[in-house]
VMD Tcl script that draws the C-alpha trace (Angstrom):
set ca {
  {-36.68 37.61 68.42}
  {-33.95 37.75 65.98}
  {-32.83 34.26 66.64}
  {-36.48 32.97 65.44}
  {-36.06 35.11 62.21}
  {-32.74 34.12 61.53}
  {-34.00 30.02 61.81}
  {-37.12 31.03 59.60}
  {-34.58 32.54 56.52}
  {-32.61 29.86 56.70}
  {-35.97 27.20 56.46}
  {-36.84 29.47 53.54}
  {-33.60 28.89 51.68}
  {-33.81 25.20 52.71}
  {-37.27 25.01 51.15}
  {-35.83 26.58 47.64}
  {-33.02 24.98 47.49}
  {-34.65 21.42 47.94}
  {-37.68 22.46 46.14}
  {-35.23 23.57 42.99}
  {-33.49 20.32 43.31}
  {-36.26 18.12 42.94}
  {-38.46 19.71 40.03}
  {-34.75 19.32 38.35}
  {-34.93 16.04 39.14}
  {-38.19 15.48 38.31}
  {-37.74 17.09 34.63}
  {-34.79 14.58 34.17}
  {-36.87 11.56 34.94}
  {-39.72 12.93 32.62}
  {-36.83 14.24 29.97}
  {-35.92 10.59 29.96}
  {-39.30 8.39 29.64}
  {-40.22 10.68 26.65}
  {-36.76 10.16 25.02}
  {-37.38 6.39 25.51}
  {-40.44 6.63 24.25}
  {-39.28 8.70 21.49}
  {-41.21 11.72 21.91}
  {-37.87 13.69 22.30}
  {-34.96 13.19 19.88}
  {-31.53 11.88 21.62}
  {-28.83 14.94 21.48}
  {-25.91 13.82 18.38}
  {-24.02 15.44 15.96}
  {-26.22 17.79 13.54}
  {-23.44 16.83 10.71}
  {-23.32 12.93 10.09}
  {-23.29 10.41 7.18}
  {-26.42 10.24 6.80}
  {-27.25 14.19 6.90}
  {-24.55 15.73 4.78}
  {-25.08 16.69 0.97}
  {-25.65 13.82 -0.82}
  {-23.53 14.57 -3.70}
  {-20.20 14.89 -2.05}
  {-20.27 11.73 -0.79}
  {-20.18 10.72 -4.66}
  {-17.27 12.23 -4.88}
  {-13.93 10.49 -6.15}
  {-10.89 11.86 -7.10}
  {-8.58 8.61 -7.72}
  {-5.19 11.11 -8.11}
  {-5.05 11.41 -4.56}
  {-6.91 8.38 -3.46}
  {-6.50 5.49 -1.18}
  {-3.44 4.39 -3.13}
  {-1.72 7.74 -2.48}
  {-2.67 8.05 1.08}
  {-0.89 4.48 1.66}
  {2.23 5.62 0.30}
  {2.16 8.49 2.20}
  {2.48 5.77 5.06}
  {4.53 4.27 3.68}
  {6.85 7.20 3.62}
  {6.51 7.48 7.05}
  {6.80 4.02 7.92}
  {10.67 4.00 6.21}
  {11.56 7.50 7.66}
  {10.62 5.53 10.99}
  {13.06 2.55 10.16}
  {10.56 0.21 8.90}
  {12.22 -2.53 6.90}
  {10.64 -2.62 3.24}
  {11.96 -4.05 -0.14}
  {12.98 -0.51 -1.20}
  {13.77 2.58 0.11}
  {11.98 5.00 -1.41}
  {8.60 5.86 -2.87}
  {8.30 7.35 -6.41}
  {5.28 9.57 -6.79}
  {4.41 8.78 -10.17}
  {0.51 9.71 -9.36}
  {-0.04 13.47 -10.18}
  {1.25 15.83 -12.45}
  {3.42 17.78 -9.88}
  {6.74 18.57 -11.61}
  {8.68 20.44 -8.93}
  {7.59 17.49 -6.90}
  {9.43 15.34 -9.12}
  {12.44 17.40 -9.55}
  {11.76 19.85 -12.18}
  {13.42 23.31 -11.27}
  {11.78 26.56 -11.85}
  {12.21 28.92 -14.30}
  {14.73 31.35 -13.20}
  {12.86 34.14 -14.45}
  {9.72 33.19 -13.33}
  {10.65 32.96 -9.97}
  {13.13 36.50 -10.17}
  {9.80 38.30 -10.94}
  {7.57 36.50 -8.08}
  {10.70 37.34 -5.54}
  {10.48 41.40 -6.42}
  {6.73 41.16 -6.28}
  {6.31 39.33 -3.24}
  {9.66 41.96 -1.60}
  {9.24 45.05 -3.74}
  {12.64 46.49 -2.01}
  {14.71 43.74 -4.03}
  {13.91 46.29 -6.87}
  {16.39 48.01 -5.89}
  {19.19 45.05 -5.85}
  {21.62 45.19 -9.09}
  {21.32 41.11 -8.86}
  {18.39 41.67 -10.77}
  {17.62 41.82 -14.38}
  {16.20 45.16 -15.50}
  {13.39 43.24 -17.54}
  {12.53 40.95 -14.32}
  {12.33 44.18 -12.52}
  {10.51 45.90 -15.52}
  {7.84 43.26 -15.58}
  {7.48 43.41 -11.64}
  {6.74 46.76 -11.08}
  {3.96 46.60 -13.52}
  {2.52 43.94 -11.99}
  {2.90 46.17 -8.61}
  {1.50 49.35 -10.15}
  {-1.81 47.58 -11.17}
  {-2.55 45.97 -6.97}
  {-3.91 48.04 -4.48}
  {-1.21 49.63 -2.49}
  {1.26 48.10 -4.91}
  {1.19 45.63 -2.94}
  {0.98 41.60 -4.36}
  {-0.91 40.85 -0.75}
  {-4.37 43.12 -1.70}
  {-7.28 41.88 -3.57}
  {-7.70 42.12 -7.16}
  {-10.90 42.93 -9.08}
  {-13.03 39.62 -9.06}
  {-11.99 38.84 -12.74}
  {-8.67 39.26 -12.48}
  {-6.00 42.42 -12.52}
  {-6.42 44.43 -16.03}
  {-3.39 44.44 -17.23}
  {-2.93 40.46 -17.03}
  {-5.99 39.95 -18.34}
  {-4.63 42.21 -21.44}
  {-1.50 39.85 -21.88}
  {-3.40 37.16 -21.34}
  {-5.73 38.30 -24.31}
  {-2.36 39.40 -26.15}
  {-1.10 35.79 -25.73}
  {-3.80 34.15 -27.18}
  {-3.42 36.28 -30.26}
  {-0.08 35.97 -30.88}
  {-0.51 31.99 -30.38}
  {-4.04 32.37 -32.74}
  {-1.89 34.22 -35.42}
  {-4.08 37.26 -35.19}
  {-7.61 36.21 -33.87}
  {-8.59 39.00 -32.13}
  {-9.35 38.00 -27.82}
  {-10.82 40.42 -25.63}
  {-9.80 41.13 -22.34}
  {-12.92 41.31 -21.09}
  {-13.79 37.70 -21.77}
  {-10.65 36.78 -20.23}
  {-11.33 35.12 -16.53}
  {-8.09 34.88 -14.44}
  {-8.79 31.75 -12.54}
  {-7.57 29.43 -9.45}
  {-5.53 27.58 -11.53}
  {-7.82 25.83 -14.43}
  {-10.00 23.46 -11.93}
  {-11.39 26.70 -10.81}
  {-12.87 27.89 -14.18}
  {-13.96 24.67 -15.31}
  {-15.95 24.07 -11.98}
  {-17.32 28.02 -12.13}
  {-18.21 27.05 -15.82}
  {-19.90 23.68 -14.85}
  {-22.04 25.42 -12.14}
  {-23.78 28.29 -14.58}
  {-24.28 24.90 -16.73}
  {-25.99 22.52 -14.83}
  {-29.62 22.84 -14.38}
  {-33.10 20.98 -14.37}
  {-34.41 18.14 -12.60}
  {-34.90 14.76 -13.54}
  {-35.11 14.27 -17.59}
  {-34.11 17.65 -17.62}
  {-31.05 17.60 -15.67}
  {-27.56 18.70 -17.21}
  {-25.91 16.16 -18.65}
  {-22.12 16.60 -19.58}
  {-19.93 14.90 -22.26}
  {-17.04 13.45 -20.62}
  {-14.16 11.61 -22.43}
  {-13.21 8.13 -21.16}
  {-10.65 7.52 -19.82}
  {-10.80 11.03 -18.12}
  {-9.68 13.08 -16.01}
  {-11.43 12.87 -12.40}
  {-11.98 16.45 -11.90}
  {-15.08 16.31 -14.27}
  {-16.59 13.34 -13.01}
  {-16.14 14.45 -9.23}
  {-17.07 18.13 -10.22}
  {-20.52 16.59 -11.79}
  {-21.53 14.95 -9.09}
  {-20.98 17.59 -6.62}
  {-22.73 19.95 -8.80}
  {-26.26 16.89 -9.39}
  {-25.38 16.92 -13.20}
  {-25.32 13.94 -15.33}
  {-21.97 12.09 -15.89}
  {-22.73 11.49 -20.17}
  {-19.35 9.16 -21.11}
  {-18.19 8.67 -24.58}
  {-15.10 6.23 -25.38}
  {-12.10 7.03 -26.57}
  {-10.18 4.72 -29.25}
  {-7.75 3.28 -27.63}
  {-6.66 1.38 -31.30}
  {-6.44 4.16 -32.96}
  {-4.32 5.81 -30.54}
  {-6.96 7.33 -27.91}
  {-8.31 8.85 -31.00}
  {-12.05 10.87 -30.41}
  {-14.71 9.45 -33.23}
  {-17.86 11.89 -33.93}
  {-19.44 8.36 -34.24}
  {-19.03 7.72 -31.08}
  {-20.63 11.14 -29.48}
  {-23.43 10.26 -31.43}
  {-23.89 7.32 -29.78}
  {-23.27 8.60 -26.30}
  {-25.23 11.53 -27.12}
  {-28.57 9.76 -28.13}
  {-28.40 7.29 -25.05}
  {-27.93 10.29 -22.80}
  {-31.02 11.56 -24.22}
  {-33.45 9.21 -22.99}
  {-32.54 10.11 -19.13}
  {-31.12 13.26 -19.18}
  {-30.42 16.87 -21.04}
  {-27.05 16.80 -22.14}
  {-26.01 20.34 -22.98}
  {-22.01 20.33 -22.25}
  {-19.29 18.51 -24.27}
  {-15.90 18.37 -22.51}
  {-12.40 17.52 -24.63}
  {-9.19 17.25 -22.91}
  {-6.54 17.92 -25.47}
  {-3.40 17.34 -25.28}
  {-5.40 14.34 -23.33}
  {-4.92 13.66 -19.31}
  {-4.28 10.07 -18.68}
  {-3.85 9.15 -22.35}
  {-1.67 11.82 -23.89}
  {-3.00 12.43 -27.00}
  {-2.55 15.14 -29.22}
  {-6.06 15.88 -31.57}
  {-5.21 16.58 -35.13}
  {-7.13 19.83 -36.62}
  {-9.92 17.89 -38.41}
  {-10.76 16.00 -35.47}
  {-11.21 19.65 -33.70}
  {-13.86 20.68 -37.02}
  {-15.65 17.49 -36.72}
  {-16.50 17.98 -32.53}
  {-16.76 22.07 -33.51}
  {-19.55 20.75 -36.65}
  {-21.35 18.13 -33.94}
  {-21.15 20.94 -31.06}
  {-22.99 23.33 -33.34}
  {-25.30 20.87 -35.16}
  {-26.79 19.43 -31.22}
  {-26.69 23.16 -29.90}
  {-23.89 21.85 -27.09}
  {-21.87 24.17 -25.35}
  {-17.90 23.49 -25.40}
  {-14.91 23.15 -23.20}
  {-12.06 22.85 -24.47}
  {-9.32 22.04 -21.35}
  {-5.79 22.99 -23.12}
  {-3.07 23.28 -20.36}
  {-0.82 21.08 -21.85}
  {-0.89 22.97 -24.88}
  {2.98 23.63 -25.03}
  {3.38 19.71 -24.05}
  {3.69 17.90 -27.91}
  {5.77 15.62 -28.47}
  {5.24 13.25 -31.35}
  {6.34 13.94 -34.84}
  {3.24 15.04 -36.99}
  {1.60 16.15 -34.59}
  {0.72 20.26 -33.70}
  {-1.51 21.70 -30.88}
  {-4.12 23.76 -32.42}
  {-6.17 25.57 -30.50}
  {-10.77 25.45 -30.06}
  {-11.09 29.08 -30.87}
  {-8.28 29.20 -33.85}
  {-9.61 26.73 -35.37}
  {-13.61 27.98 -34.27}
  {-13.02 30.96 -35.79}
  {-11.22 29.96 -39.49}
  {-14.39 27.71 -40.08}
  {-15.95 30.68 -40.58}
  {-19.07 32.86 -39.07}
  {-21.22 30.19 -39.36}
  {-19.57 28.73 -36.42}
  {-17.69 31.51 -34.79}
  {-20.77 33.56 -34.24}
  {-22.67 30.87 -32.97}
  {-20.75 28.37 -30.84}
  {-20.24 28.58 -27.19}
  {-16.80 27.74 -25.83}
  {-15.09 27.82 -23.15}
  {-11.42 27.76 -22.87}
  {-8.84 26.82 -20.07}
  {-5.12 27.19 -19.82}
  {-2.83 27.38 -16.48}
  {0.04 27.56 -14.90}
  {0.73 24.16 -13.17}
  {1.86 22.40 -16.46}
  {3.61 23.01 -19.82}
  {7.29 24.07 -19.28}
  {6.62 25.61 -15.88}
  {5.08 23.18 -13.62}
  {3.80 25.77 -11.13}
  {1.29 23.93 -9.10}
  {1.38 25.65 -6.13}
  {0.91 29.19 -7.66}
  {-2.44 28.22 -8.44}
  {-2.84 30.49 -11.37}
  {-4.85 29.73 -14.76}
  {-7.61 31.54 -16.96}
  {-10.32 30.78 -19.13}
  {-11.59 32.79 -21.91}
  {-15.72 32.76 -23.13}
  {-16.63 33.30 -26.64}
  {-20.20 33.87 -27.56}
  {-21.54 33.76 -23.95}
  {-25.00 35.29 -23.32}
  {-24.58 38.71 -22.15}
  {-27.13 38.21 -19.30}
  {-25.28 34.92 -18.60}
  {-22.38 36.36 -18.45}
  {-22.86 39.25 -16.03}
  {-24.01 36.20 -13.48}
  {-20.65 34.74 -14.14}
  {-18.99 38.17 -12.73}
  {-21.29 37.91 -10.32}
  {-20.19 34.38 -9.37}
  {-16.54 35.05 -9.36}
  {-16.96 38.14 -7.28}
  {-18.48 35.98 -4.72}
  {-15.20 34.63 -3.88}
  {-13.45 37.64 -3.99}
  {-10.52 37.24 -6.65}
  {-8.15 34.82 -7.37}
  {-4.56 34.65 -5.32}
  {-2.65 37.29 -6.54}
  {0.66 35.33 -6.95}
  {-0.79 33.31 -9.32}
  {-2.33 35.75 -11.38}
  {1.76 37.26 -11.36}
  {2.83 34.17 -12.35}
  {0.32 34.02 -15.15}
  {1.15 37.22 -16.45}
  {4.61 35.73 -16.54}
  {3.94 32.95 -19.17}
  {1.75 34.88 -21.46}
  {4.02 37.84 -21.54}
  {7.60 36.06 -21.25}
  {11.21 37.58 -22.09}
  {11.44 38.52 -25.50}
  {14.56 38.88 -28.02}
  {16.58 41.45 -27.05}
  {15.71 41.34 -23.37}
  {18.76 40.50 -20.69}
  {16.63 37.10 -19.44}
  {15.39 36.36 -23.22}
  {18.59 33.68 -23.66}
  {18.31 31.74 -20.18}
  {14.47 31.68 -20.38}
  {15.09 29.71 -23.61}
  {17.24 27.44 -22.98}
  {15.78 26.56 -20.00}
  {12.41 26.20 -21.15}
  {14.03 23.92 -24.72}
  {15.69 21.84 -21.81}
  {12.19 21.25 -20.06}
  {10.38 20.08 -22.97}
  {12.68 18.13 -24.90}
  {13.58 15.95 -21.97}
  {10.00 15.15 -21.71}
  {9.93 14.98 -25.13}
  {12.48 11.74 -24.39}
  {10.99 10.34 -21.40}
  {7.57 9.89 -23.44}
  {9.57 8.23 -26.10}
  {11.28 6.07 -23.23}
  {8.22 4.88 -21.40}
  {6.58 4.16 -24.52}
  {9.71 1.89 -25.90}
  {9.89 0.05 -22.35}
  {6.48 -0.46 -21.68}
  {5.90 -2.14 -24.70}
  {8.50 -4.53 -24.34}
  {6.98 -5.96 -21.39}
  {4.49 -9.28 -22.08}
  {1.01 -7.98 -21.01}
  {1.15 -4.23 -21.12}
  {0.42 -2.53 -23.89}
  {1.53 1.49 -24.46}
  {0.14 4.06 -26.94}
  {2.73 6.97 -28.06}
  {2.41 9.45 -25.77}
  {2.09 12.13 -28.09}
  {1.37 14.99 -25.90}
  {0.86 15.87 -22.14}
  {2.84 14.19 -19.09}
  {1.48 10.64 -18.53}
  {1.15 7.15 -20.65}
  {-1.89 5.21 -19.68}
  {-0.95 1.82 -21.06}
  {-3.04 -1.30 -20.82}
  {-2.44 -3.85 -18.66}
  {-3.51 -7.67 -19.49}
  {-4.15 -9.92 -15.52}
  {-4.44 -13.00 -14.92}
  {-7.51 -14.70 -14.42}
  {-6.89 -15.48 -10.69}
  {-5.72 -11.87 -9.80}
  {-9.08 -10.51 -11.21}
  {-11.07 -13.33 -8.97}
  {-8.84 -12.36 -5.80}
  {-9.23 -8.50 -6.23}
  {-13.20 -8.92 -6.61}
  {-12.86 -11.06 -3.91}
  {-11.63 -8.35 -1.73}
  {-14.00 -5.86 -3.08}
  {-11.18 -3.97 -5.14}
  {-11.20 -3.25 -8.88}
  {-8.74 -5.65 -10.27}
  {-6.27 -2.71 -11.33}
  {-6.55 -1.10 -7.92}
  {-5.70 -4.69 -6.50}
  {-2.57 -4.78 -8.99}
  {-1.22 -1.03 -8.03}
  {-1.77 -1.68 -4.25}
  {0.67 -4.66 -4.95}
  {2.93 -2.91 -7.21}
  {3.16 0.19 -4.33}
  {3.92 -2.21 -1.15}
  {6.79 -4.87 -3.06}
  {8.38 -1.67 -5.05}
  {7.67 1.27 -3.64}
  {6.19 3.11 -7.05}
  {2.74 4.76 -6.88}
  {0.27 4.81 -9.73}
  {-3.24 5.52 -10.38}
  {-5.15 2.25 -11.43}
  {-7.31 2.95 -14.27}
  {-10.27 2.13 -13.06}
  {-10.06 5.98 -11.53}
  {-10.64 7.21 -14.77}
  {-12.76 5.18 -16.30}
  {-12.54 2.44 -18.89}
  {-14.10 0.06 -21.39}
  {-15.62 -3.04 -19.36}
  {-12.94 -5.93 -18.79}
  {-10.18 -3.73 -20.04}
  {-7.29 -2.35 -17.31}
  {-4.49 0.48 -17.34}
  {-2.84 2.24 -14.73}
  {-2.09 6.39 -15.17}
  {2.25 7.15 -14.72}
  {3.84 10.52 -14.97}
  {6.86 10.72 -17.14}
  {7.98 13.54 -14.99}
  {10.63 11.78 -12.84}
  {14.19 12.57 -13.59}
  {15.42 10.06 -16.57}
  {17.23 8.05 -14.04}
  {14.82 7.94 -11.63}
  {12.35 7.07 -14.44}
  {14.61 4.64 -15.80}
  {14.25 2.54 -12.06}
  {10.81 2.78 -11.88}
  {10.67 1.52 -15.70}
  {12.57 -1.40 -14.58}
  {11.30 -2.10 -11.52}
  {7.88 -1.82 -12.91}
  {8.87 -4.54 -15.73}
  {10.25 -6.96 -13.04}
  {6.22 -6.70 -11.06}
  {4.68 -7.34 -13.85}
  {6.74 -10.22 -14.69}
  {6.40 -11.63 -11.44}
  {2.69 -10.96 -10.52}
  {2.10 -12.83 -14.28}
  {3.97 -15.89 -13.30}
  {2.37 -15.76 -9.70}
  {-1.48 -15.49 -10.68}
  {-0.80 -17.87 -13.62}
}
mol new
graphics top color blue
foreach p $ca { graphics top sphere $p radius 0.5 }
foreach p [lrange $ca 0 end-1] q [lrange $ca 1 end] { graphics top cylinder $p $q radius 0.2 }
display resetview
């Protein structure tokens, strides 16, 4: 009896298992006619091309574009033996001064060493105002500790040199702390400043005021954001010089598609490294308040003026010595960082941005933004603190600090004189001063047959020429055409932040392309 219960459990399990079996089958067979028949969509990644934010995929940032990327192969391609016509690249792409050779400021870094390794404070190697300035930094983090979070605006007693800073360099404006922003370096605030700005849909949609040339931050920040891109021309015969004239124009063309609401000024000016005189500053203050725009005024290479005659002066000095007819009313923004100037501190990632006659309501939602991403790296708020409140006379680092800022910025001060001299002596490119920043963006004249082969390949004709330029000499630049510039006119963007030597060589070698790619597209 057991036997014939034992053979009827194991025909049970049979029948399920086989039964199982084929209604899987089955339901694979069906699964499959009503894919084919496209009644069920085929399984593929839920992130593609064609399903991913629109707006990022207009996106460009030329600085570190396809050029860049190929001479980081490059690099590679020599450090693996490969045979080329040089033997190294020069990075003359980006503003990166450490990159290029510039050494830090001793103090700066002293400071960032006892804040980052508190127990240094107790080395004698140490200066007592390094170690003065580092322990305040310390007692104002959590735990005194440079590795906790900060409040979302930025720690209190930066944001009080910060606004200390600004009116020592405004001889005696008043700034107050609490419209002081510490920032991720200055990209941060301008994007955070961008996004309460842009609004509306068609016709009403944001429009913002761009310079061009410009720098590609703006124009890859507006279309992330769905503004409008709103260009006005710089004149490049008058030395990159901004005409109200000319935002006129822009502004009434913009105002048959779009809103435009934002006006943007670079000054000094990144790529053309020029240095805005005061009255140009009351003219674009006088057309900011008469077509109710709001302003940004990007300033980090405020310390980085070079050409006789000419002065930084900053949006809000000069904003508020027009008087309360514009001081009370205009709405400006303000950026300043730590990645340029004297210091060069790119990787500390520190900046700020101060707001002056910001809606109340508008800016509590701005608190309210920053907060969202907690607070900005600590370090480079440190470091931030560190070039608004510097060594002063009398202090043990006050000398060194000095000289070794002087020695920064009057070797630049040379090197802009230098490109501008050797450029210009080259047939076919053309060089304005470089009165201010850390780049000449000099005009380049090609040859008929180089602009038919480079649209030919489906390359702008100075991306064509700095692709060349990179793979016979080794030297990377940004074409122009990254920046934007009048139609049938080219430039490339250079640093002047290589060593002098090094500079020097990539002068030269520079000289000798353009020489050669003349006579060979003749």
């Amino acid at each position: 009896m057991f036997q014939l219960y034992f053979l009827i459990f194991l025909y049970y399990i049979y029948y399920i298992i086989w039964g199982s079996c084929g209604l899987m089958v089955r339901e694979e067979h069906l699964h499959q006619k009503m894919s084919e028949n496209g009644a069920l969509p085929r399984r593929g990644k839920v992130l593609t091309v064609d399903t991913m934010n629109v707006n990022v995929k207009k996106v460009d940032y030329a600085v570190r574009g396809p050029i860049v990327q190929r001479a980081v192969q490059i690099e590679k391609e020599l450090k693996e033996g490969v045979k080329k016509p040089f033997e190294e690249v020069i990075k003359a792409n980006i503003g990166d001064a450490h990159a290029m050779g510039q050494q830090p400021i001793t103090f700066f870094r002293q400071v960032m060493a006892l804040c980052t390794y508190p127990l240094l404070l107790d080395d004698n190697k140490f200066p007592e105002d390094a170690k003065n300035r580092a322990r305040r930094i310390l007692q104002s983090c959590g735990g005194n500790s440079i590795g906790a979070y900060t409040t979302s605006q930025g720690i209190d007693c930066v944001r009080h040199d910060v606004a200390n800073y600004i009116q020592r360099r405004d001889v005696g404006i008043l700034s107050d702390p609490d419209n002081i922003y510490l920032t991720t370096g200055a990209s941060d605030g301008i994007v955070t400043i961008l996004k309460l700005l842009t609004a509306g849909e068609g016709r009403t949609r944001t429009g913002v005021m761009i310079s061009i040339p410009q720098y590609p931050l703006y124009s890859a920040s507006i279309a992330e954001l769905g503004a409008v891109q709103v260009n006005y021309y710089l004149n490049e015969e008058k030395c990159w010089s901004l005409d109200i004239s000319e935002l006129q124009r822009s502004l009434q063309a913009a105002r048959e598609h779009c809103n435009p609401s934002v006006l943007c000024i670079i000054n000094p000016g990144n790529p053309t490294g020029q240095v805005q005189s005061r009255q140009c500053i009351e003219d674009v203050i006088q057309f900011a308040a008469k077509e109710n725009l709001f302003l940004m005024a990007d300033e980090v290479y405020q310390d980085n003026v070079y050409a006789e005659g000419c002065e930084f002066h900053s949006f809000k000095k000069v904003l508020f010595e027009m008087g309360p007819e514009y001081s009370s009313k205009v709405e400006l923004a303000s950026f300043h960082s730590t990645s340029k100037c004297y210091m060069g501190e790119c990787g500390f990632r520190g900046g700020y941005m101060e707001v002056i006659n910001m809606d109340p309501e508008v800016k509590a939602q701005l608190t309210k933004l920053v907060s969202v991403r907690l607070c900005p790296p600590a370090p480079g708020q440190a470091l931030m603190d560190l070039v608004v409140n510097s060594p002063q006379p009398g202090e043990p680092s006050h000398q060194t600090f000095m000289k070794e800022r002087t020695d920064i910025l009057s070797a630049l001060a040379e090197k802009a004189k230098l490109t501008e001299q050797i450029l210009n002596t080259v047939p076919g490119i053309s060089c304005n001063p470089v009165q201010g920043a850390m780049y000449s963006f000099p005009r380049i004249t090609l040859p008929e047959r180089a602009i038919n082969e480079a649209k030919a390949k489906g390359q702008a004709p100075d991306m064509f020429y700095c692709m060349k330029l990179l793979e016979e000499t080794g030297i990377c630049l940004v074409p122009g055409s990254g920046f934007g510039q009048r139609e049938g006119t080219y430039h490339f963007r250079m640093t002047i932040l290589p060593p002098t030597d090094k500079l020097m060589i990539l002068l030269n070698k520079l000289k000798e392309f353009h020489q050669k790619f003349t006579q060979q597209y003749s």
